[in-house]
N, C-alpha and C positions, 0 to 999 in steps of 0.2 A: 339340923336346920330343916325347916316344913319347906311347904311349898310359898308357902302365904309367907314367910320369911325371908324366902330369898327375891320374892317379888318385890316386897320392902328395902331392902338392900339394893336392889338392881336401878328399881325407882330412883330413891334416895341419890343413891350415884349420878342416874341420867340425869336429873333436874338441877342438881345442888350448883351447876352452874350458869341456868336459864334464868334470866331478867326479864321476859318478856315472852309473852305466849300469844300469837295470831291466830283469833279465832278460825280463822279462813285457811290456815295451813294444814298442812296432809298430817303435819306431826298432831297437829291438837288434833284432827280429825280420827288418827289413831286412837290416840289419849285416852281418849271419848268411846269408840269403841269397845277398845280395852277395859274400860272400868265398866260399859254395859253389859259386857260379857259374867262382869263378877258376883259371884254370890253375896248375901246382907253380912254376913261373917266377913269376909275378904273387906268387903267396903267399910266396917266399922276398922278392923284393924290398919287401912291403911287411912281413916278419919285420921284414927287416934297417934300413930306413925308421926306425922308435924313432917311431910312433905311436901314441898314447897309446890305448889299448885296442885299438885294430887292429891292432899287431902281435901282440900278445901272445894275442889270437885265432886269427890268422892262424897262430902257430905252431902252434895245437890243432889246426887246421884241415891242416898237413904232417906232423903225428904220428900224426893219424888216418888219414892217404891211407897217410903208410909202414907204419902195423899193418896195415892191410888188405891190400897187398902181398906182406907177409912171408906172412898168413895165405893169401893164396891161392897163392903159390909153394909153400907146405908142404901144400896139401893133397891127396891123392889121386888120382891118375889112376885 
């Protein structure tokens, strides 16, 4: 098992019993970190994963890297 697999598995587990995520807590604030920290590979896998808040995170999280790409290919030499 990768690395990127056992973080899926770890995830999966911590979440599978969270109903409820407070933007304003230290856990989300983690969260959040943690998936800033990750490379477009890691974040597509754990899109694709169907864990419960963290993927759907993690997509915000490749929507944001590809607006920023787009904007800096378009911008001005």
């Amino acid at each position: 098992m990768n690395v990127v697999e056992l973080k899926i598995v770890t995830l999966r587990k911590m979440m599978a019993d969270v109903d409820r995520i407070d933007p304003s807590s230290e856990e989300y604030k983690s969260l959040v970190q943690f998936l800033n920290r990750q490379s477009m590979d890691t974040l597509k896998a754990l899109e694709s994963a169907k864990i419960k808040w963290v993927s759907a995170l993690a997509r915000n999280r490749i929507n944001r890297i590809k607006f920023e790409m787009k904007n800096l290919s378009e911008m001005p030499v």
